[in-house]
C-alpha positions as CSV (number, residue, x, y, z in Angstrom):
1,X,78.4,117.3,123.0
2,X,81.2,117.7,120.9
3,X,81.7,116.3,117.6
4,X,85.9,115.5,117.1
5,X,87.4,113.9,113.8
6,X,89.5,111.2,113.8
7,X,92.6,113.0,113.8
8,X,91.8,115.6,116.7
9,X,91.5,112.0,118.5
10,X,94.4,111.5,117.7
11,X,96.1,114.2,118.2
12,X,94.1,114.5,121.8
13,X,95.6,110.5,122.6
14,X,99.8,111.8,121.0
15,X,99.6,114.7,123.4
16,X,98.6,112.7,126.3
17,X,101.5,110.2,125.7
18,X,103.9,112.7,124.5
19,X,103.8,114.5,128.3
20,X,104.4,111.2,130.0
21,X,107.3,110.3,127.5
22,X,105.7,107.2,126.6
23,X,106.7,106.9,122.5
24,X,109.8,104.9,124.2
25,X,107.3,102.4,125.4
26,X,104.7,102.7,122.2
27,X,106.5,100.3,119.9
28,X,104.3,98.2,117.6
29,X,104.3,94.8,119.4
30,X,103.5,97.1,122.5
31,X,100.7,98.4,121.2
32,X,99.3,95.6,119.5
33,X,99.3,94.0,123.0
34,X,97.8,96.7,124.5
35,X,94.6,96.5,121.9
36,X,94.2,92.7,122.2
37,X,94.5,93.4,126.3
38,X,91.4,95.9,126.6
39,X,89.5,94.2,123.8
40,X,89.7,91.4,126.2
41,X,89.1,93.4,129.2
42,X,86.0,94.4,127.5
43,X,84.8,90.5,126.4
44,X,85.6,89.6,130.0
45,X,82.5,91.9,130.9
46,X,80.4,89.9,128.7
47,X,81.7,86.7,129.8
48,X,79.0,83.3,130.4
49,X,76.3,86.0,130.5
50,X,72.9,85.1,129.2
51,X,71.6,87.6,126.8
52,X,69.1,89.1,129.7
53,X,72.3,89.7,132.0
54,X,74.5,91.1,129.7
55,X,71.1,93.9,128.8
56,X,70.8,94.0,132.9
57,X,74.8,95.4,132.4
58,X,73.4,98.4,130.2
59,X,70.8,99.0,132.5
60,X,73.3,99.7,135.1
61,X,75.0,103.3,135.1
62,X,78.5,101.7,137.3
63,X,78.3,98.7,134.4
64,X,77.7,100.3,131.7
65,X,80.8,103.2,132.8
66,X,82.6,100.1,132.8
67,X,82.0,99.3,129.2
68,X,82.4,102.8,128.2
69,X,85.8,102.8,129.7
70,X,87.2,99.2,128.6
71,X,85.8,100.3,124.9
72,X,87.5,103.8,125.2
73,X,90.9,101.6,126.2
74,X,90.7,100.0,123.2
75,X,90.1,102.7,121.3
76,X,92.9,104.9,123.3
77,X,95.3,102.2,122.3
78,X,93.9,101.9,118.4
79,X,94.8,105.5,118.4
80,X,98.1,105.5,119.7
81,X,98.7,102.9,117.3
82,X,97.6,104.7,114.1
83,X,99.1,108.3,115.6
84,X,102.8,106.1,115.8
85,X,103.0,104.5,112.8
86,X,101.3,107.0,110.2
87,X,98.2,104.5,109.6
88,X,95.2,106.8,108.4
89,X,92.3,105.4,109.7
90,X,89.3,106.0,108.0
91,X,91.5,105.8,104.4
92,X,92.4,101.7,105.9
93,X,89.1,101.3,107.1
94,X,87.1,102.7,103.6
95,X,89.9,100.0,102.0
96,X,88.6,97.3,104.2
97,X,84.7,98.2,103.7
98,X,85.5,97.9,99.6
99,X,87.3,94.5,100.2
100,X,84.4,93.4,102.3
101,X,81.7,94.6,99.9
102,X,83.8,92.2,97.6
103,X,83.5,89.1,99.8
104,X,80.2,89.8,101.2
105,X,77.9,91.3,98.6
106,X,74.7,92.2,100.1
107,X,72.6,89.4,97.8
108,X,74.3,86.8,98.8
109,X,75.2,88.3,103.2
110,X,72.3,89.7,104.1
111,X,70.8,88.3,107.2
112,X,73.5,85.6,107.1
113,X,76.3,85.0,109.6
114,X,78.7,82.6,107.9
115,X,82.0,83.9,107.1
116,X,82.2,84.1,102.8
117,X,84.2,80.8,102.4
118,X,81.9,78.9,104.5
């Protein structure tokens, strides 16, 4: 397999759109909606399954395609987003692990699922 860095993603996801002449169509709103549609796509999987059903999924190759393919929307759509509007992913996402590190310092988070104001 192939290892590809975030940007030949990218790229990969820009040249795809760029042949269909969908930028006119890739507007932030639009895109927004599309991420919150195939993150939902993907929860809908997972929906009022018991934790042995939602496993069962994973044993199931046409199931678990279908998780691989609602999370690959989502990230298609992530992607497109960053690739529009000049957002360098892993330079926002490094940001948002220092930020987190700040709220959620391993002393106090670890093991813990509250949220750091709770």
């Amino acid at each position: 397999m192939e290892n590809y860095t975030v940007q030949e993603l990218m790229k990969m996801v820009r040249d795809f759109c760029e042949a269909r002449d969908w930028d006119q169509y890739h507007n932030p709103k639009d895109l927004a909606i599309g991420i919150s549609t195939e993150a939902n796509e993907l929860l809908d999987i997972f929906r009022f399954k018991s934790d042995e059903q939602m496993r069962a999924i994973f044993d199931s190759p046409a199931k678990r395609e279908h998780v691989g393919e609602e999370l690959a929307d989502v990230l298609f759509f992530l992607l497109r987003f960053a690739q529009m509007y000049g957002l360098d992913l892993k330079e926002i996402l490094e940001d948002k692990i220092i930020k987190n590190d700040k709220k959620y310092p391993v002393e106090t988070s670890k093991g813990m699922n509250e949220k750091y104001n709770e």
